[in-house]
C-alpha positions as CSV (number, residue, x, y, z in Angstrom):
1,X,8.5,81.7,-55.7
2,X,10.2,84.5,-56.8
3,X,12.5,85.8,-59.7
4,X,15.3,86.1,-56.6
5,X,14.9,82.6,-55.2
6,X,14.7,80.7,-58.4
7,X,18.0,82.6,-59.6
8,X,19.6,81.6,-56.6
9,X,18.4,78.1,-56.7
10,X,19.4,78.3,-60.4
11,X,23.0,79.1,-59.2
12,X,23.6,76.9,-56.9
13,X,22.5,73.5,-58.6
14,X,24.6,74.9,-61.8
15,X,27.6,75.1,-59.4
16,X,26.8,71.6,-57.6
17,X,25.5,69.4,-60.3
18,X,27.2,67.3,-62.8
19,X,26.6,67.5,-66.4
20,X,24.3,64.3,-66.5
21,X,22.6,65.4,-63.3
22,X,21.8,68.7,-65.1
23,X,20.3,66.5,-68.0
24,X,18.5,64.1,-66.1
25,X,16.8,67.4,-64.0
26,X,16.2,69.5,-67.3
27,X,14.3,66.0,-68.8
28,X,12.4,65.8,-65.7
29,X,10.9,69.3,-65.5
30,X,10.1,69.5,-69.4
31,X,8.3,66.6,-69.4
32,X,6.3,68.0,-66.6
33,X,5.7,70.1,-68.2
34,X,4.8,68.9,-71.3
35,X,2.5,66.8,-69.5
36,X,1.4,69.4,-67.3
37,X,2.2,68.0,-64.3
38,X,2.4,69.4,-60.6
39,X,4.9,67.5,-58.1
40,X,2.5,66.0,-55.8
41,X,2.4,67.7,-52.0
42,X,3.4,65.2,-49.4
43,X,0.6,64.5,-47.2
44,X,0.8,65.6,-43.5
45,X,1.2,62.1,-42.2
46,X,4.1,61.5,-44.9
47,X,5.9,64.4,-43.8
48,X,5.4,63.2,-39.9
49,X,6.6,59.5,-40.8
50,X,9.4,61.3,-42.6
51,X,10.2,63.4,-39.6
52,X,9.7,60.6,-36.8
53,X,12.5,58.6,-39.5
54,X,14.6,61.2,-39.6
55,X,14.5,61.5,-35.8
56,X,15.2,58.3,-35.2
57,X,18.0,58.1,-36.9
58,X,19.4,60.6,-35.5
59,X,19.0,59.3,-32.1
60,X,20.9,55.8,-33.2
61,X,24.0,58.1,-34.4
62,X,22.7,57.6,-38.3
63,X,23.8,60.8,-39.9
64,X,26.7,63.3,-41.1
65,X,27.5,66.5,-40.1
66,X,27.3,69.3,-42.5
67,X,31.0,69.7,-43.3
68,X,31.1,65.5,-44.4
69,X,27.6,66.3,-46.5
70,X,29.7,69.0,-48.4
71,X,33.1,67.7,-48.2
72,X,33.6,67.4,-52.2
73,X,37.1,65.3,-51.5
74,X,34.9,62.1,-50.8
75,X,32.8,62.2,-53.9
C-alpha cells in the first residue's frame, strides 16, 4: 500500500474514530506486531458466503443507505 493511501486512511479514521476506538485499534496493530502477525486472507468461499449474505439481505429490504450509515446525529 502506499505512503498516499495509508495517509489518507490515517486521516480519515483520526477524523471518524473515538478516543477509545483509536486505543483499542493502536493495541491491536502493536500486538500484531509484536507477535508478528499477518491478518488472515478470507478464503474465496468466505468472501462468496459473505457476498451471497450481504445479497440477501439486501433483497429482504435489510440495509441503510449511505446518508443514514454517515448521519453522525443518530450516534
Amino acid at each position: 500500500m502506499s505512503t498516499a493511501t495509508l495517509t489518507s486512511l490515517l486521516d480519515y479514521l483520526t477524523g471518524a474514530l473515538t478516543t477509545d476506538n483509536k486505543q483499542w485499534l493502536a493495541d491491536h496493530l502493536y500486538q500484531q506486531v509484536r507477535e508478528n502477525k499477518s491478518p488472515t486472507p478470507y478464503t474465496m468461499e468466505e468472501i462468496d458466503t459473505m457476498l451471497r449474505e450481504a445479497e440477501e439481505d439486501y433483497a429482504a429490504g435489510r440495509y441503510k443507505t449511505n446518508d443514514e450509515v454517515f448521519d453522525h446525529k443518530s450516534v
